[in-house]
PyMOL Python script that loads the backbone (N, CA, C, O; Angstrom):
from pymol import cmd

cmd.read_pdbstr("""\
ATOM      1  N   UNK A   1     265.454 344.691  48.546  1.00  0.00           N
ATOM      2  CA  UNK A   1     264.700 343.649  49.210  1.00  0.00           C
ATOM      3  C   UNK A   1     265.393 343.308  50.513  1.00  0.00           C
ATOM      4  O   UNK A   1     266.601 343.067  50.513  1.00  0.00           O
ATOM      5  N   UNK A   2     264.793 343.284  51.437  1.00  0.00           N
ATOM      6  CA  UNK A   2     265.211 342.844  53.024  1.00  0.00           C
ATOM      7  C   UNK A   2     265.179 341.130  52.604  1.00  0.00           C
ATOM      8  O   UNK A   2     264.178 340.494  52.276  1.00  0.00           O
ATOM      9  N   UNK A   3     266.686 340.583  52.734  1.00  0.00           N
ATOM     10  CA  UNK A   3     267.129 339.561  52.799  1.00  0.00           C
ATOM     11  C   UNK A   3     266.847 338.840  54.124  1.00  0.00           C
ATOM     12  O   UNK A   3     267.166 337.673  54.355  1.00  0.00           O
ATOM     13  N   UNK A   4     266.137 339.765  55.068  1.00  0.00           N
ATOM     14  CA  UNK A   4     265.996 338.870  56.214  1.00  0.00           C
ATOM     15  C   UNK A   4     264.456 338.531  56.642  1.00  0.00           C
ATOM     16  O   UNK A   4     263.757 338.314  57.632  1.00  0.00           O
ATOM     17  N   UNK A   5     264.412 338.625  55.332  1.00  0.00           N
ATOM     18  CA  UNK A   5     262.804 337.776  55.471  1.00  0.00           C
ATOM     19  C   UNK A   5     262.172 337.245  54.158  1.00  0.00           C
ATOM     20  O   UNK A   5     260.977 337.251  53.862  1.00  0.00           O
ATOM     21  N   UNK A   6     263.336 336.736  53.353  1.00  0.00           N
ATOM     22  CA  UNK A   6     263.173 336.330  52.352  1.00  0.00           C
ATOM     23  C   UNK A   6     262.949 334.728  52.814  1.00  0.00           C
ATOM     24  O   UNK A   6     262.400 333.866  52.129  1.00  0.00           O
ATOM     25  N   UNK A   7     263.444 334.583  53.981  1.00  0.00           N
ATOM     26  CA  UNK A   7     263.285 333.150  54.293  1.00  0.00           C
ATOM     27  C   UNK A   7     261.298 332.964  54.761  1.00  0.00           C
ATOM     28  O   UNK A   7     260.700 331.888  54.742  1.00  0.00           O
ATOM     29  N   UNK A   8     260.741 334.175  55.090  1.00  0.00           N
ATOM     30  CA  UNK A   8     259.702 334.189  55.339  1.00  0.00           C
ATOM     31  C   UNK A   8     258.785 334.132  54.460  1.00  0.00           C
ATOM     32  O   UNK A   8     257.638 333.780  54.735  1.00  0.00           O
ATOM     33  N   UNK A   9     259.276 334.560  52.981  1.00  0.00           N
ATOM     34  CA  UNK A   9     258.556 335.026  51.469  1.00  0.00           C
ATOM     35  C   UNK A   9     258.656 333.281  51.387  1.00  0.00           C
ATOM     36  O   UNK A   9     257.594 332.678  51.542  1.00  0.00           O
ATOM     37  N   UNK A  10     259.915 332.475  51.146  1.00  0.00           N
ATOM     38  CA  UNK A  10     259.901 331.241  50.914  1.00  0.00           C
ATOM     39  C   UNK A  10     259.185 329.994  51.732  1.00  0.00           C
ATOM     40  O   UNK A  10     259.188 328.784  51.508  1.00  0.00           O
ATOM     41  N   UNK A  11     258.929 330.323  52.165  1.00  0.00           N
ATOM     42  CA  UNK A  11     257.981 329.646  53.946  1.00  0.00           C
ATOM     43  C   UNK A  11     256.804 329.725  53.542  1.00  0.00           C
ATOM     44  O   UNK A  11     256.198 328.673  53.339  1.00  0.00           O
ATOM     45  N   UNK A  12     256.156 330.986  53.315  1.00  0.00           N
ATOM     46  CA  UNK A  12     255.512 331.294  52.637  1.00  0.00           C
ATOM     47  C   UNK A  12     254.364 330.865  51.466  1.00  0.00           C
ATOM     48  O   UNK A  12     253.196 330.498  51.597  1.00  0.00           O
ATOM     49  N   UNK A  13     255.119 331.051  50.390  1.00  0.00           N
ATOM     50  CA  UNK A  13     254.969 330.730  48.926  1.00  0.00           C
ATOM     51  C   UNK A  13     255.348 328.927  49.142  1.00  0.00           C
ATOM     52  O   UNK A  13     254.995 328.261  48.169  1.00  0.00           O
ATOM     53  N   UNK A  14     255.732 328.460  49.810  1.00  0.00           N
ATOM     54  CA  UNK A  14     255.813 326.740  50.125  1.00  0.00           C
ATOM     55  C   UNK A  14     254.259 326.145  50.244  1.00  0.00           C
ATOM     56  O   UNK A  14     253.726 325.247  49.592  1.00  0.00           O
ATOM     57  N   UNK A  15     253.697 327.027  51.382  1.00  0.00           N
ATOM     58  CA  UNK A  15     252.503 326.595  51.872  1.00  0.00           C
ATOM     59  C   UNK A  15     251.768 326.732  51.423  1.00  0.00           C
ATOM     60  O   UNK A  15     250.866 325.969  51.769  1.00  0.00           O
ATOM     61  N   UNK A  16     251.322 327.934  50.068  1.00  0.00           N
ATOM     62  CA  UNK A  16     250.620 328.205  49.120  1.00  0.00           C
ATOM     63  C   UNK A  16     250.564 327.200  48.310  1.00  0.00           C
ATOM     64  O   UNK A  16     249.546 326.556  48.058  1.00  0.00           O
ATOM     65  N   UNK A  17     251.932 326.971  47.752  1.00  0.00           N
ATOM     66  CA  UNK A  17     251.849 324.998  46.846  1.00  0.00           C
ATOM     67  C   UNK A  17     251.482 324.281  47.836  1.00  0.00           C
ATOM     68  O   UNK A  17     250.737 323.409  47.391  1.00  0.00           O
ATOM     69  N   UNK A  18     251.620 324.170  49.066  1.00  0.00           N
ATOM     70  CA  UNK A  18     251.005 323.006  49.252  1.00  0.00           C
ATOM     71  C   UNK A  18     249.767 322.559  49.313  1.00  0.00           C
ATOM     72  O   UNK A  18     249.211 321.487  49.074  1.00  0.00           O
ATOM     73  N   UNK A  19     249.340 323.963  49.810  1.00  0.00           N
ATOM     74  CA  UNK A  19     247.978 324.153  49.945  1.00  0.00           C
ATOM     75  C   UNK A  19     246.911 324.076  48.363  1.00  0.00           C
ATOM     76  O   UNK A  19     245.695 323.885  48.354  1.00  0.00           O
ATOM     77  N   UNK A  20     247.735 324.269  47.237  1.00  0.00           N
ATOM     78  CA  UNK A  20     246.889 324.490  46.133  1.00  0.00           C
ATOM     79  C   UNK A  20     246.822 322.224  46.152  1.00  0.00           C
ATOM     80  O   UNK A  20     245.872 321.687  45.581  1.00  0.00           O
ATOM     81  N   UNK A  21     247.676 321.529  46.697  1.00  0.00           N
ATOM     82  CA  UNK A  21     247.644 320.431  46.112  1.00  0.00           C
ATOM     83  C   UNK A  21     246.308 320.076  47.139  1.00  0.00           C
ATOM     84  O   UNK A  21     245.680 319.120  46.684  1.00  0.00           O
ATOM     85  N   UNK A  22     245.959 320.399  47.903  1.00  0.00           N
ATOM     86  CA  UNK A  22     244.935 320.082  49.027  1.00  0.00           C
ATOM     87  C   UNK A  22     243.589 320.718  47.955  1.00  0.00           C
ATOM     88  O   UNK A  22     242.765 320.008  47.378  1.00  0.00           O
ATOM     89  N   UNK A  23     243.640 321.748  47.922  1.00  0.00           N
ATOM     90  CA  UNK A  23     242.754 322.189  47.783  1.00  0.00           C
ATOM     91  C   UNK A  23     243.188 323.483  46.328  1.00  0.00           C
ATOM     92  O   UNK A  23     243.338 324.700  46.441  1.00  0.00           O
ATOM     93  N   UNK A  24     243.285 322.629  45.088  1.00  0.00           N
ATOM     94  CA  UNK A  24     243.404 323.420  44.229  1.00  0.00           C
ATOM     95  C   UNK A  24     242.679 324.975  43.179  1.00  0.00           C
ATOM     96  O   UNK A  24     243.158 325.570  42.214  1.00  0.00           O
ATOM     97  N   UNK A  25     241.602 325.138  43.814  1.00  0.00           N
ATOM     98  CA  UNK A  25     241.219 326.296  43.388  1.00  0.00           C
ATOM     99  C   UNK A  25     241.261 327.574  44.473  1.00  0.00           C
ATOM    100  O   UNK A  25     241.084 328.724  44.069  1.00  0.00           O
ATOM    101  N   UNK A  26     241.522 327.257  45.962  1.00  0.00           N
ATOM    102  CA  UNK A  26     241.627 328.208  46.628  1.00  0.00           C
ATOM    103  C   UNK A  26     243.360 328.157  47.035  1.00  0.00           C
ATOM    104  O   UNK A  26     243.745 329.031  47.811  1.00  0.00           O
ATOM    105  N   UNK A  27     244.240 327.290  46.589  1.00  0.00           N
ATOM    106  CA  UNK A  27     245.323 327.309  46.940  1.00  0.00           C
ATOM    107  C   UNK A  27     245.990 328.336  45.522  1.00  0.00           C
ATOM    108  O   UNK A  27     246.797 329.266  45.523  1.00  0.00           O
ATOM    109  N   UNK A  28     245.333 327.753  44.559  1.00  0.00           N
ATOM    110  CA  UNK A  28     245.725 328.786  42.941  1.00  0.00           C
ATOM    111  C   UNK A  28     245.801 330.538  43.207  1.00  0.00           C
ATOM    112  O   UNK A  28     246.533 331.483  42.911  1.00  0.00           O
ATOM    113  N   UNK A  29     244.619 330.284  43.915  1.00  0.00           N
ATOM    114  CA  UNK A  29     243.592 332.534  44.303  1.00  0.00           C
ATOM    115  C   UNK A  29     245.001 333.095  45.070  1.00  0.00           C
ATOM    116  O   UNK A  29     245.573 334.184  45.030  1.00  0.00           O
ATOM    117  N   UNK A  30     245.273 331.868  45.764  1.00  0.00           N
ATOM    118  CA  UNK A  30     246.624 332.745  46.715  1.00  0.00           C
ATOM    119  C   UNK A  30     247.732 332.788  46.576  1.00  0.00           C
ATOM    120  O   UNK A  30     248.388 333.648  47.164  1.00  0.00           O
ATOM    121  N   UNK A  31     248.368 331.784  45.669  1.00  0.00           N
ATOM    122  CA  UNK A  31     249.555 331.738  44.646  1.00  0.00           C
ATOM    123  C   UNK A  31     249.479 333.403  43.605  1.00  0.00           C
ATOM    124  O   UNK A  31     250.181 334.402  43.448  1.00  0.00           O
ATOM    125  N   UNK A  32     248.444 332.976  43.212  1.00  0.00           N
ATOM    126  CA  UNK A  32     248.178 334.413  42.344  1.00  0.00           C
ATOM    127  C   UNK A  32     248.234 335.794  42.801  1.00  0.00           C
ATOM    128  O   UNK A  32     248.726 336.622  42.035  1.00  0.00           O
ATOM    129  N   UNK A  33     247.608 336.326  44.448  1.00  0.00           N
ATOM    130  CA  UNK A  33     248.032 336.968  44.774  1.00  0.00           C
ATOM    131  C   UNK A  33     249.470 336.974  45.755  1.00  0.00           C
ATOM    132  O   UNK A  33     250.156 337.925  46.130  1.00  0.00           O
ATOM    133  N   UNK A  34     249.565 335.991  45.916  1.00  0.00           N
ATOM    134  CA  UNK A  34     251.410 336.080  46.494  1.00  0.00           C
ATOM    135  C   UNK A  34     252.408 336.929  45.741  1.00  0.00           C
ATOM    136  O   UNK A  34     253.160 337.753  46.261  1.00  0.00           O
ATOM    137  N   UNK A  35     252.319 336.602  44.319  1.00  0.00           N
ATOM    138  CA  UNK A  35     253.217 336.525  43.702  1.00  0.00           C
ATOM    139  C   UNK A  35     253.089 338.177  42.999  1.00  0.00           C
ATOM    140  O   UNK A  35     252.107 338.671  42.445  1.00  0.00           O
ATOM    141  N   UNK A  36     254.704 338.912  43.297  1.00  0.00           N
ATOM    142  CA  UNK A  36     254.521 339.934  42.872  1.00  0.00           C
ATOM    143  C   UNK A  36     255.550 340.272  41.789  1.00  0.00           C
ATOM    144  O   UNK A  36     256.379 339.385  41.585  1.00  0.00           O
ATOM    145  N   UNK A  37     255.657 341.429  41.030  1.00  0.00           N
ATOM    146  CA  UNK A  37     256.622 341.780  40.068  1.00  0.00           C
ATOM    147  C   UNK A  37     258.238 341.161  41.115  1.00  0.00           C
ATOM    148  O   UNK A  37     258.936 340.198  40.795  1.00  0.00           O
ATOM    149  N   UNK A  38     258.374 341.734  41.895  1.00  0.00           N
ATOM    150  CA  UNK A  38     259.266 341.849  42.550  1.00  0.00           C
ATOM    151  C   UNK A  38     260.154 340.324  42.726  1.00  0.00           C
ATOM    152  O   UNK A  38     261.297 339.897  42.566  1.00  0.00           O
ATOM    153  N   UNK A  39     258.772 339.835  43.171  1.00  0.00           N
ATOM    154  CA  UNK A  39     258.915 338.177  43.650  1.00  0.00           C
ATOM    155  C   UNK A  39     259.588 337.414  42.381  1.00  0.00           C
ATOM    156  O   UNK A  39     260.744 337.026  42.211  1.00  0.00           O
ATOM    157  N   UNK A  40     258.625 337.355  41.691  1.00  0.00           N
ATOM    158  CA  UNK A  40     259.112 337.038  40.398  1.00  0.00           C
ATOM    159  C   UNK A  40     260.100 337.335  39.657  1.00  0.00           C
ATOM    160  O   UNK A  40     259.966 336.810  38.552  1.00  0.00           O
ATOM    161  N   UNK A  41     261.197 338.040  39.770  1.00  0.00           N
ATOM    162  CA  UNK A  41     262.384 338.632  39.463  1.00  0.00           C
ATOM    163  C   UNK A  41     263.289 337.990  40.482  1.00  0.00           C
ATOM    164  O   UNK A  41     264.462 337.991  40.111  1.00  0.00           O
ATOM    165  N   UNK A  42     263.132 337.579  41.364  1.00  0.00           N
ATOM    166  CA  UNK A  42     263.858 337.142  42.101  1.00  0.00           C
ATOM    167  C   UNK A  42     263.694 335.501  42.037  1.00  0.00           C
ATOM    168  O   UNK A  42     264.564 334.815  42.572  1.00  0.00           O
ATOM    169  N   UNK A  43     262.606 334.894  41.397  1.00  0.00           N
ATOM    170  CA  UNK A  43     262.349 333.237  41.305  1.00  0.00           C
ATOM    171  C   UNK A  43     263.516 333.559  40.031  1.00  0.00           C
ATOM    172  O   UNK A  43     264.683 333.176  40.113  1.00  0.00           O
ATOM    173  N   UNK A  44     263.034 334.234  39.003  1.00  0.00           N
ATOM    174  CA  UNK A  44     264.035 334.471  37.902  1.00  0.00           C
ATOM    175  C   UNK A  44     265.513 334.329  37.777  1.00  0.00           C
ATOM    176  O   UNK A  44     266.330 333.723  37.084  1.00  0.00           O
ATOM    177  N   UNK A  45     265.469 335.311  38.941  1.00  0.00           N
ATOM    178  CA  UNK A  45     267.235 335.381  39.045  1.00  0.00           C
ATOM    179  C   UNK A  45     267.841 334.048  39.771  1.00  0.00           C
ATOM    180  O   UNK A  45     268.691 333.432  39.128  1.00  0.00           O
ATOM    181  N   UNK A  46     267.508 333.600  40.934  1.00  0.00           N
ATOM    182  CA  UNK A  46     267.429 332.695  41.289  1.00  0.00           C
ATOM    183  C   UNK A  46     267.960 331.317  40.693  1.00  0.00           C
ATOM    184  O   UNK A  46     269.111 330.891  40.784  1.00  0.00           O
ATOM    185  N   UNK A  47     266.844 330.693  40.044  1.00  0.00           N
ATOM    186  CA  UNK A  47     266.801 329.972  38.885  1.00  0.00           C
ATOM    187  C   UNK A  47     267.857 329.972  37.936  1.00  0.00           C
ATOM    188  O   UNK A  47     268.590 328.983  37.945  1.00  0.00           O
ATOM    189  N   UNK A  48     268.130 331.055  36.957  1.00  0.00           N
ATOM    190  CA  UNK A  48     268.790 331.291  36.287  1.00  0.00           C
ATOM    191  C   UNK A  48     270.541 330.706  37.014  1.00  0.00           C
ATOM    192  O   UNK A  48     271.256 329.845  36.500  1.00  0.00           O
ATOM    193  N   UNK A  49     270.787 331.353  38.066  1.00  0.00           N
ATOM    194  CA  UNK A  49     271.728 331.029  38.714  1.00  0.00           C
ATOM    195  C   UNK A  49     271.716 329.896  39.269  1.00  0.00           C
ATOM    196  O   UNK A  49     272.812 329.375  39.477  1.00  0.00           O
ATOM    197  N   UNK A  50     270.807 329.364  39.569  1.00  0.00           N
ATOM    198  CA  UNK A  50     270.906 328.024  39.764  1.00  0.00           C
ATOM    199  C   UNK A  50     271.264 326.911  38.408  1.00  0.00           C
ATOM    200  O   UNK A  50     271.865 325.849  38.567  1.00  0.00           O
ATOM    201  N   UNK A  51     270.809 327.363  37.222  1.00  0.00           N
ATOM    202  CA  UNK A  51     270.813 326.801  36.008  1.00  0.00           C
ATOM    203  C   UNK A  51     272.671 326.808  35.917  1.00  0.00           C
ATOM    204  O   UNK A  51     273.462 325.868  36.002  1.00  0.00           O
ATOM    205  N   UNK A  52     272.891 328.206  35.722  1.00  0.00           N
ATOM    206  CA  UNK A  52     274.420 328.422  35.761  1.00  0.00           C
ATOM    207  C   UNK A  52     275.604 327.638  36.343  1.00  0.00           C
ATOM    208  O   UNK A  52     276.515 327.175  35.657  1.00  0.00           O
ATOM    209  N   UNK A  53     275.488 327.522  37.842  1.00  0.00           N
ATOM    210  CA  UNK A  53     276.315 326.782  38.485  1.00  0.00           C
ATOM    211  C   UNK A  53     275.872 325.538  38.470  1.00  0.00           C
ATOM    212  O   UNK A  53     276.710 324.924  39.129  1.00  0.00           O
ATOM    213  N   UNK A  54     274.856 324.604  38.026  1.00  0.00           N
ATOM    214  CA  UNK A  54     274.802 323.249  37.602  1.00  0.00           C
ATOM    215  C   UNK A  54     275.499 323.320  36.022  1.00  0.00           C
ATOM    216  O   UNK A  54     276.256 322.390  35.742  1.00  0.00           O
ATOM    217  N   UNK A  55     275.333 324.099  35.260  1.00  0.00           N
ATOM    218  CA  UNK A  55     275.137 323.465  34.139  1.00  0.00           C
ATOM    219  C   UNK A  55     277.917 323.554  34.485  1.00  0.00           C
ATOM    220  O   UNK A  55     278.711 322.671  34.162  1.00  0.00           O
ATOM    221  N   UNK A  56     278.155 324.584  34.990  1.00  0.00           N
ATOM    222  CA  UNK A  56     279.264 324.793  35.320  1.00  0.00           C
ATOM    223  C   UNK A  56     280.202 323.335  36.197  1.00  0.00           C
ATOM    224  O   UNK A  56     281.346 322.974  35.923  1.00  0.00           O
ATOM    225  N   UNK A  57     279.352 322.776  37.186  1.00  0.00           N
ATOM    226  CA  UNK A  57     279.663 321.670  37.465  1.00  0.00           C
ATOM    227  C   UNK A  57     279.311 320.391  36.881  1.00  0.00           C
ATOM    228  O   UNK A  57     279.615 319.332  37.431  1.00  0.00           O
ATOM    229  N   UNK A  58     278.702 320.454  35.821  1.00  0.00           N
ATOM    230  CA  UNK A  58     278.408 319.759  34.800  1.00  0.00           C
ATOM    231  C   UNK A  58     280.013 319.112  33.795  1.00  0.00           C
ATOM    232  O   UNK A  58     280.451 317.991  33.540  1.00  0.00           O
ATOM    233  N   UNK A  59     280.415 320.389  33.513  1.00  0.00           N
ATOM    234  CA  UNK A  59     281.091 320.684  32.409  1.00  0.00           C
ATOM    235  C   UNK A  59     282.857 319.964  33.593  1.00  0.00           C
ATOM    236  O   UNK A  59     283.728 319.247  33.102  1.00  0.00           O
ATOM    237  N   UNK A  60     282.855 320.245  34.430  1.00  0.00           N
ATOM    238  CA  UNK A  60     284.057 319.786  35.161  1.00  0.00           C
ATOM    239  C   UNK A  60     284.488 317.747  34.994  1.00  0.00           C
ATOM    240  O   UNK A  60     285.469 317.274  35.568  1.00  0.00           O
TER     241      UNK A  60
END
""", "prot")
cmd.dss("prot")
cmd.show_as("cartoon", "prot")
cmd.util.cbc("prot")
cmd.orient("prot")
């Protein structure tokens, strides 16, 4: 994955939520196609690691 436009994927996929809160059945159609295997492995990993280093500064 080109890391230098992941800021563009996130820019992105922002405006899609925002847009579904405006207008929720045509903001949903494009969430749905945004979102790819790929993408989704990366909200995954993401997440997960985000879970990790909270739950780590938690424990301090």
């Amino acid at each position: 994955m080109n890391l230098g436009k992941l800021g563009d994927v996130v820019v992105g996929t922002a405006g899609d939520v925002a847009g579904s809160v405006v207008d929720p059945k045509a903001g949903l159609g494009r969430l749905r196609a945004a979102v790819t295997p790929r993408g989704m492995a990366t909200l995954a990993a993401g997440l997960l690691l985000g879970y990790l280093v909270a739950r780590s500064r938690h424990r301090v």
